[in-house]
C-alpha positions as CSV (number, residue, x, y, z in Angstrom):
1,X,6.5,-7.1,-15.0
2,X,8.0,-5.2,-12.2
3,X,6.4,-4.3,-8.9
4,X,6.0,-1.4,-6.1
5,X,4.7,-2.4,-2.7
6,X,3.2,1.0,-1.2
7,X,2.1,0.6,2.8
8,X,-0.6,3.1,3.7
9,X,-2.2,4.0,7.0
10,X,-2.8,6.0,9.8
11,X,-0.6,6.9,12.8
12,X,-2.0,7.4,16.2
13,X,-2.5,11.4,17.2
14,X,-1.8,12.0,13.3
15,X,-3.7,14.9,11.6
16,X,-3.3,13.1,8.3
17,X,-4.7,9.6,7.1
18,X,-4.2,7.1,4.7
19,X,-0.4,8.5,4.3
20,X,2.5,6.1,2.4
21,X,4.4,4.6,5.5
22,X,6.7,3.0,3.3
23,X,7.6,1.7,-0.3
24,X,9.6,-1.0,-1.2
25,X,10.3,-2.0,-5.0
26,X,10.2,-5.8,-6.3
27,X,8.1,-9.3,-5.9
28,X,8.3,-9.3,-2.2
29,X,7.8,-6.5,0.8
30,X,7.5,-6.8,4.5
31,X,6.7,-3.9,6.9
32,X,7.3,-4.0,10.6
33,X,4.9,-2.2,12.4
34,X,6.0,0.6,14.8
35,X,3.2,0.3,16.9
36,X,1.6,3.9,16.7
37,X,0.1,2.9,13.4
38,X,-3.9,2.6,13.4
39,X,-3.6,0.2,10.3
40,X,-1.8,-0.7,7.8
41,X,-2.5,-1.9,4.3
42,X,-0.8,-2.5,1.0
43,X,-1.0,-1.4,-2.4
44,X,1.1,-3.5,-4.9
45,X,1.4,-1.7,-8.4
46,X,2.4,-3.3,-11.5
47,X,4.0,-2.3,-14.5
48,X,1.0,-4.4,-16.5
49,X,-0.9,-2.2,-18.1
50,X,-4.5,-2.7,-17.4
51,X,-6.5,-4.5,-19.8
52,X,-9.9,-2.7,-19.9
53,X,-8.7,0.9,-18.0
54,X,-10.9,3.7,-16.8
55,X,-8.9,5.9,-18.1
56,X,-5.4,5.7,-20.3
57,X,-2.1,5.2,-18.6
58,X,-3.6,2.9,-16.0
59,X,-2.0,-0.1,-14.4
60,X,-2.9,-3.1,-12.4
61,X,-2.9,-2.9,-8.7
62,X,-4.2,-5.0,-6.0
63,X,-4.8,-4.2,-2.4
64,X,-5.0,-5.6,0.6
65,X,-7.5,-5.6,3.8
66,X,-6.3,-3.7,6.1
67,X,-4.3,-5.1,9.3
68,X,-5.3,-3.0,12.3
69,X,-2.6,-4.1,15.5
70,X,-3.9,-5.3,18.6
71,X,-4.1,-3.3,22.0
């Protein structure tokens, strides 16, 4: 099983939201904030298929809370 770490948030004065900051391929991923992000979070996808899918094609994924920096 192979994985893709996708980090998703909002940047301060951006007109867009929830936008991929970055996305970094295999078991482990790290992303240092900038510090214009409102929050982060990740999305890791697998290549498992899922075992009871909403629809075909589908794979597992697990995401994170979101990390929102300090002042």
């Amino acid at each position: 099983i192979k994985y893709t770490t996708r980090f998703i948030g909002t940047r301060r004065n951006s007109s867009s939201t929830g936008q991929a900051l970055a996305e970094i391929s295999g078991p482990q991923a790290e992303y240092v904030l900038n510090g214009d992000e409102l929050y982060v979070r990740a999305s890791v996808i697998s290549t498992k298929p899922k075992q009871n899918p909403y629809r075909e094609g589908e794979f597992e994924v697990a995401w994170t809370q979101p990390v929102v920096p300090g002042p």
